[in-house]
Every structure is written in structure tokens, then in C-alpha cells.
C-alpha positions as CSV (number, residue, x, y, z in Angstrom):
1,X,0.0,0.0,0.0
2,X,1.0,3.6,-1.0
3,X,1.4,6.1,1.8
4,X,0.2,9.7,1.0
5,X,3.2,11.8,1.0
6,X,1.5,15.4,1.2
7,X,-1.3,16.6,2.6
8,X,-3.0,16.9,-1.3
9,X,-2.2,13.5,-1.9
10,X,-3.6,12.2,1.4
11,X,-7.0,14.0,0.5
12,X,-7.0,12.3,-2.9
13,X,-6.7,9.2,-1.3
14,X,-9.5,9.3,0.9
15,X,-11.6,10.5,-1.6
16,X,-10.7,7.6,-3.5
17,X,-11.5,5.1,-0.7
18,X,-15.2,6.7,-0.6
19,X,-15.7,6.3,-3.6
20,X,-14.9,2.6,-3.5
21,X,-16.9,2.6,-0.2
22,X,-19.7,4.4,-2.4
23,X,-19.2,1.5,-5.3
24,X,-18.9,-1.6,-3.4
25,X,-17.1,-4.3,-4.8
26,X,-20.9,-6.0,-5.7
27,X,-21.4,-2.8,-8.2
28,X,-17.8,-3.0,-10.1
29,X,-18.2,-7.3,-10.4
30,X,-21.6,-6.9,-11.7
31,X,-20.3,-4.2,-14.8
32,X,-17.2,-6.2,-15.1
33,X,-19.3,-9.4,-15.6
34,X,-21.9,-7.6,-18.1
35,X,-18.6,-5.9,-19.7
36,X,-17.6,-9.8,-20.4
37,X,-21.1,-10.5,-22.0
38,X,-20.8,-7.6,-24.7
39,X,-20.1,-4.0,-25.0
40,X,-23.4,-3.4,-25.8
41,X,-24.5,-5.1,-22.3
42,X,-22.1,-2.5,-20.5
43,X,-23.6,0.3,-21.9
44,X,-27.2,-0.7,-21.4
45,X,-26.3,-1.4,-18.0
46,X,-24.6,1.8,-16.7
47,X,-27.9,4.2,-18.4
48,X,-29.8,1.8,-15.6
49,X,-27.5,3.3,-12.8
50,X,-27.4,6.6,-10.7
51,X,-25.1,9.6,-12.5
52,X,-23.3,9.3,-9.2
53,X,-22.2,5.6,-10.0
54,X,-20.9,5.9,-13.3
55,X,-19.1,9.2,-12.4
56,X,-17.6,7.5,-9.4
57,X,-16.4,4.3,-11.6
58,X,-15.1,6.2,-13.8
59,X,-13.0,7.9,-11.8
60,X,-10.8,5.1,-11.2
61,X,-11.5,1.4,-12.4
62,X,-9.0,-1.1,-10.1
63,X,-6.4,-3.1,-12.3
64,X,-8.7,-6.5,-11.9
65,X,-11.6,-5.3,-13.7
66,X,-9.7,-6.0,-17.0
67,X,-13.2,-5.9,-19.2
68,X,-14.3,-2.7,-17.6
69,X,-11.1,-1.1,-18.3
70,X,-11.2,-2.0,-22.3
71,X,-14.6,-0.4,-22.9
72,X,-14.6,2.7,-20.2
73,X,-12.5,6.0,-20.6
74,X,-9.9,6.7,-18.5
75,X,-9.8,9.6,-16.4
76,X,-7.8,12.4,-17.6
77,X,-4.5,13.7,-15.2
78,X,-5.0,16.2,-12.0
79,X,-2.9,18.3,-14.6
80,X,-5.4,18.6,-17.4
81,X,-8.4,18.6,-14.7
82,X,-7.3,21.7,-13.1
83,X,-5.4,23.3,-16.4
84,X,-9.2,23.5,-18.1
85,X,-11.5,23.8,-15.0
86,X,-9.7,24.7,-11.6
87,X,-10.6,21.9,-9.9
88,X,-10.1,18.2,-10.2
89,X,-10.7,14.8,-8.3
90,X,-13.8,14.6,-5.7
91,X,-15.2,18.0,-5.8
92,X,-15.2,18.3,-9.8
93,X,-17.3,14.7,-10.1
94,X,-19.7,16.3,-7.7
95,X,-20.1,20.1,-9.5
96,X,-19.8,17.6,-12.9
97,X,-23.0,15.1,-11.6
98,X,-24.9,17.9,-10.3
99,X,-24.8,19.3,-14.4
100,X,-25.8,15.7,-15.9
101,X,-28.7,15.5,-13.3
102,X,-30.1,19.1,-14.0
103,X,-30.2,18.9,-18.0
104,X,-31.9,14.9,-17.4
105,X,-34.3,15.8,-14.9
106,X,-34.9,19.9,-17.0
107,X,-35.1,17.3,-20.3
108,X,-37.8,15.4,-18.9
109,X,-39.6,18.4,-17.3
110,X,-39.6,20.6,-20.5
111,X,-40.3,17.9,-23.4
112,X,-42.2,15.7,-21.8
113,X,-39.8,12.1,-22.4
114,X,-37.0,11.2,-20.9
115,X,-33.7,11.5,-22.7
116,X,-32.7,7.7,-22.4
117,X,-30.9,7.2,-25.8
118,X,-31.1,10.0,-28.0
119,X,-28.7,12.0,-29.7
120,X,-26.8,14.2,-27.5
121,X,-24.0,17.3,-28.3
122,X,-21.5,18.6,-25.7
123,X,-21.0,22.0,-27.4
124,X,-17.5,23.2,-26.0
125,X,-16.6,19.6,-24.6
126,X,-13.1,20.2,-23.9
127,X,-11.4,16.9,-21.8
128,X,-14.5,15.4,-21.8
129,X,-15.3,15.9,-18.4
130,X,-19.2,15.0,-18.7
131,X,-19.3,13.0,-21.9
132,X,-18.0,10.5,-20.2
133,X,-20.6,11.0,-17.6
134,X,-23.2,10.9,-20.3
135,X,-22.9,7.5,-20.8
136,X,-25.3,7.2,-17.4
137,X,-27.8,8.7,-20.4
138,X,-27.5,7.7,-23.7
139,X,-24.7,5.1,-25.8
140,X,-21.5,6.3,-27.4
141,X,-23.0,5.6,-30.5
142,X,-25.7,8.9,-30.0
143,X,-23.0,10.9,-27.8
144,X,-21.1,13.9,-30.1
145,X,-18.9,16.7,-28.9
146,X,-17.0,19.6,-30.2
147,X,-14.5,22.3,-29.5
148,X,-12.4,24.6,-30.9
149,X,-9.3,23.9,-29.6
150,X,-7.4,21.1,-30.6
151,X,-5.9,20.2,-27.6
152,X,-9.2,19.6,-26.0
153,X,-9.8,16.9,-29.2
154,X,-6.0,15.4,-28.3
155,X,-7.0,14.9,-24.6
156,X,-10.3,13.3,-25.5
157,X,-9.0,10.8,-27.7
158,X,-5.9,10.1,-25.0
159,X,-8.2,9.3,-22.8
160,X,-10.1,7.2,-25.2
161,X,-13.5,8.8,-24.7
162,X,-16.3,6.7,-26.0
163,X,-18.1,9.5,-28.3
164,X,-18.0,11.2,-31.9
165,X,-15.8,14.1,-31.1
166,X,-15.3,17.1,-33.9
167,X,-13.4,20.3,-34.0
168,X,-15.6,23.4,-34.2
169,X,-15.0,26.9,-34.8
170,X,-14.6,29.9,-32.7
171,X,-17.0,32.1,-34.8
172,X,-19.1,29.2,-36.0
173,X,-21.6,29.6,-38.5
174,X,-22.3,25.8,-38.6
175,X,-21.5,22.7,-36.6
176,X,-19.0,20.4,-37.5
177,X,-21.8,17.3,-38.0
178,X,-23.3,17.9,-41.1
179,X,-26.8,16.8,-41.6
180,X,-27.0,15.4,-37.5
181,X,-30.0,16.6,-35.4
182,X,-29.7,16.4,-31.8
183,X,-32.1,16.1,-29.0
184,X,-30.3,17.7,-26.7
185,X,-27.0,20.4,-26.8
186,X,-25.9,21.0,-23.8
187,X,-23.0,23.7,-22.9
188,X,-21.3,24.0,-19.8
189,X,-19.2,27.0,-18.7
190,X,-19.2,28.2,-22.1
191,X,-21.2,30.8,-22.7
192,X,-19.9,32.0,-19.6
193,X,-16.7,32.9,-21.3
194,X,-17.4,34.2,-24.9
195,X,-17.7,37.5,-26.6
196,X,-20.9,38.6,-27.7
197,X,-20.3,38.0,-31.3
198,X,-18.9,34.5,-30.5
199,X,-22.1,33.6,-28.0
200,X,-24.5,35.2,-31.1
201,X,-23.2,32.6,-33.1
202,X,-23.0,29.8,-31.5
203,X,-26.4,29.9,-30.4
204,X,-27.5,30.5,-33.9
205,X,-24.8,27.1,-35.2
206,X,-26.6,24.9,-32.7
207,X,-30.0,25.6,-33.3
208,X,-29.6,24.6,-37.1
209,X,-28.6,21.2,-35.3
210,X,-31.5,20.7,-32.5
211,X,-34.7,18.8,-33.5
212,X,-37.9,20.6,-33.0
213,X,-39.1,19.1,-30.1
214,X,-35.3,19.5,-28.2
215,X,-33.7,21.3,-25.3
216,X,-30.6,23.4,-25.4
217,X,-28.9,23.7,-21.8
218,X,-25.9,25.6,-21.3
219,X,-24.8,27.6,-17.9
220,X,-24.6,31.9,-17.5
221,X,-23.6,33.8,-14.9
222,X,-25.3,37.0,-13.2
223,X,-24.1,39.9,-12.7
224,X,-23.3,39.5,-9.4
225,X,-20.2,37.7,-10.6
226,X,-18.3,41.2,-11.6
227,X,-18.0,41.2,-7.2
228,X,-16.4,37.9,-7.4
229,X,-13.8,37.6,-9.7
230,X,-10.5,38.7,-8.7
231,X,-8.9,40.1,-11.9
232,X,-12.0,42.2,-12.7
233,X,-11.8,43.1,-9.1
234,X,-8.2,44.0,-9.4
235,X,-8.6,45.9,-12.6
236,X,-11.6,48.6,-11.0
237,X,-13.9,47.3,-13.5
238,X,-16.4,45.6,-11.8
239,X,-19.0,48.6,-11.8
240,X,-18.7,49.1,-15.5
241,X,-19.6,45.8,-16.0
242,X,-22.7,45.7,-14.3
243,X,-23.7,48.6,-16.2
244,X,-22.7,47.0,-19.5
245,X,-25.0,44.2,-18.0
246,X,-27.6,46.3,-17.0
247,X,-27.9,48.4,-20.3
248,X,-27.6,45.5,-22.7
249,X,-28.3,42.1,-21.0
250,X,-24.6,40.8,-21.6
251,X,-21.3,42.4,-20.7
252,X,-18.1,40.9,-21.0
253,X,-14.0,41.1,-20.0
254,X,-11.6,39.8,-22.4
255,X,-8.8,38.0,-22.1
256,X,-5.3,38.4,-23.4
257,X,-5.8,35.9,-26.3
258,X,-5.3,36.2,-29.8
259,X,-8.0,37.7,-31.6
260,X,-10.1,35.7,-34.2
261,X,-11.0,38.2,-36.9
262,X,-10.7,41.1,-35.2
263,X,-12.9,39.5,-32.3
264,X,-11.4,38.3,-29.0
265,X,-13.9,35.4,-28.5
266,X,-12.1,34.4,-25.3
267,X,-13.0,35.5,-21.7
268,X,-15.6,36.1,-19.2
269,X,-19.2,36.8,-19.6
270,X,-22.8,37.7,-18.2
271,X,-25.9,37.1,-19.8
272,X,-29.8,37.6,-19.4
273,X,-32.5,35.8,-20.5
274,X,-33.9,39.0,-22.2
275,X,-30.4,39.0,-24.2
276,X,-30.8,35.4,-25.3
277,X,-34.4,35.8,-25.7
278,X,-34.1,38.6,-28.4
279,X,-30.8,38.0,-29.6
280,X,-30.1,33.9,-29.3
281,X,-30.7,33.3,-33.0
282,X,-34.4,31.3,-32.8
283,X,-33.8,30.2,-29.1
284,X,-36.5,30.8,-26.1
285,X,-36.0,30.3,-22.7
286,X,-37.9,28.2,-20.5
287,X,-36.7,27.7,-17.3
288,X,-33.8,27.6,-15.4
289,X,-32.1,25.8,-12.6
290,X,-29.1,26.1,-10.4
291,X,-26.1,24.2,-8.3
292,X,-24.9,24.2,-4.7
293,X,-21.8,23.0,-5.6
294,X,-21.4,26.0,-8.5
295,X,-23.2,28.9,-7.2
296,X,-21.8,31.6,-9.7
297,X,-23.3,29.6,-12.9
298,X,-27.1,29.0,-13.9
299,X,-28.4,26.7,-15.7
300,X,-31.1,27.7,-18.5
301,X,-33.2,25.4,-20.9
302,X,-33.9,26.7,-24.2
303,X,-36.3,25.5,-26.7
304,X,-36.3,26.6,-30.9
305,X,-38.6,28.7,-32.1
């Protein structure tokens, strides 16, 4: 047995030992034995089990589950975890979960059918941080994902993620799926961090791609935020950018990235449901939810129209 050498590591290792607590041994011989049966039979049986579980196994899968290991991502480095999100391990499944259960349960509650096997888009999917939980929803087969960096496309397939993955682009006037209608596009903490002109048209790319009856989720931040991030903060700009916010329903701070013609798309944004109501390209919103474990981001369901 290892011994945690810092106090970081020690953490990790407990949280590892809960989740194995969490699993039970009875939960990784069952998937293993199913895995044995068919690949198919593996991914039937994990959209029969709690987000929760299948986030949890995929955390880590032990050495002896030789089956499981052959079908199922692995989980990408505490280096690329925190390099695209600021977090990692324990308390990024749990934000991560939260996500998947709020766009299943808003699915359900704003179309009327559960979203048990239909096609679904990560829009912005970077490492694949919840496409691999998605497979608690739907089969790798109906899962898709884009982004328009190709590093994010490099760590997806490194880490062998079980989904059609496509680069996109940062000003997109289409979707990198030609002819594929989706049931769902979800988005998280993406909109949250582009320009105006890159937010416009993304919104108006994806809803060429949603089928009529479908849900859009993606994740915005109030204005509130401009108090709570420290570079804005820093910079005295804070006040501007609630009135930006205020006047038009979206304000935004760049970062210091290379501009995509003549736009920086790349930052950190607010947006209102009035803004996406009136200028979200053939999007309405219906509803909304939030996270404890993410209190800065919203969650808002939007149907075409």
C-alpha cells in the first residue's frame, strides 16, 4: 500500500477510498461481468445506474476489472483537470454530476420524455469531463462533442473517450456534424466565457442542429459575478460591467488571447435571459435551474422557435 506523502495527496486518497466505499465491490463485479457478456450489455447497464455511479467508476477502475477497463474512458490527469477547470478529483465529479442531473431531470420536465438514448452534443466539450458521464444517459454511439481547440480533441482521444468528437470553430456559422439533429445540446461553462459576437453565433450554429421538439442547456452567470472575480476586481472594472449588464443584457472582459477576426472570443461573460431571448438566433428560454456546488453559474433550458 501507497502512503500519501502530502497533505493533497492524502486527500485524494481518501476521496478515492469513498468512492470505493460508495461503489462496493458487488457494483464493479456486476459491470465487469456484463462488460464480459458484450459492449453493448455495458452500456445498457450503466444508463440503468445513478449519475453518481458511473461518475464514481469512472474515476478510477482497479487493475482487476480487465473488461471494464477495455470499454470505459480513463480519467484524464489532476494536470489537465485543473489546467481547463480549476478543480479536479472529488469535488469536480460532484459540480460535474450535479450538471448531468439538471439537464436529465430539466429534459424530462420541458419535453415531456426522458432522454434515455437519444442523440446528444457537448458543445465546448473540452477533456471530456461529462461525456463520459453521459454515458449514465445515452450510448457512445448517440454521444457527439466539439471544441475549438485542438488540444481539447487530443485529450479526448488520450483518454479514449467513448463518443463522436469534432473540432468546431470559434466564430461558428455551422457545426462540425453535417446533416446530424440532436435532442439535446448541452453547454457548460461556455457561454460563460465568450464575446458577444462568438455567444450570437454559437447559439445561432446549434440551433440549425437541435430537432424541434429538443432542449438546449448551457450555464450563464449573473451579474453578481463582476463582485467575485478577482482580476476584474483588481482591474476597478467591476462597476462598468454591471452597467454593461444592465444596459444590454450581456457584458463581457476579455482576455489576453489572440484575436479571431478582429474579435477576442475568449473571456468572461454575463448574460440575461432577455439577451438570449431577443438576440439567441431562434432560441426561447424556458426555465432555469441552479447548483450548490457551482453557485456563480445557472443553468437555462432553451427551446427553438
Amino acid at each position: 500500500m501507497l502512503i500519501p506523502t502530502t497533505y493533497e495527496s492524502w486527500i485524494d486518497a481518501l476521496h478515492q477510498q469513498r468512492l470505493n466505499d460508495f461503489l462496493g465491490r458487488e457494483i464493479y463485479e456486476e459491470l465487469e461481468n456484463t462488460a464480459k457478456v458484450s459492449e453493448a450489455a455495458l452500456f445498457e447497464a450503466l444508463r440503468k445506474k445513478p449519475v453518481d455511479v458511473v461518475g464514481a467508476l469512472l474515476m478510477h477502475i482497479p487493475e482487476q476489472y480487465a473488461a471494464l477497463r477495455q470499454y470505459l474512458p480513463t480519467m484524464a490527469s489532476v494536470e489537465v483537470q485543473k489546467h481547463w477547470t480549476g478543480a479536479y478529483g472529488v469535488p469536480l465529479l460532484l459540480q460535474s454530476c450535479a450538471f448531468v442531473r439538471a439537464i436529465r431531470e430539466g429534459f424530462h420536465l420541458y419535453t415531456g420524455r426522458p432522454l434515455n438514448g437519444l442523440p446528444v452534443l457537448d458543445y465546448g466539450c473540452g477533456w471530456g469531463r461529462l461525456l463520459r458521464l453521459m454515458l449514465a444517459v445515452t450510448g457512445p454511439e448517440n454521444l457527439y462533442g466539439c471544441d475549438p481547440w485542438h488540444k481539447s480533441l487530443e485529450a479526448c482521444d488520450g483518454d479514449r473517450i467513448r463518443a463522436n468528437i469534432a473540432l468546431s470553430n470559434y466564430l461558428p456559422t455551422d457545426l462540425p456534424f453535417p446533416g446530424k439533429k440532436f435532442s439535446l445540446i448541452y453547454a457548460f461553462s461556455v457561454f460563460t466565457h465568450l464575446s458577444e459576437r462568438a455567444a450570437s453565433a454559437a447559439l445561432s450554429a446549434c440551433r440549425k442542429h437541435i430537432v424541434n421538439d429538443g432542449l438546449m442547456a448551457i450555464t450563464v452567470r449573473p451579474p453578481s459575478y463582476w463582485d467575485n472575480d478577482p482580476l476584474v476586481v483588481k482591474a476597478g472594472k467591476s462597476e462598468a460591467l454591471k452597467r454593461e449588464h444592465a444596459l444590454k443584457g450581456f457584458a463581457f472582459y476579455p482576455h489576453e488571447r489572440e484575436a479571431v477576426d478582429g474579435d477576442i472570443t475568449y473571456g468572461d461573460a454575463s448574460i440575461s435571459v432577455e439577451f438570449i431571448n431577443q438576440h439567441g438566433g431562434g432560441w426561447e428560454v424556458v426555465g432555469s435551474d441552479r447548483m450548490l456546488p457551482d453557485v456563480m453559474q445557472t443553468v437555462l433550458f432553451l427551446k427553438p422557435h
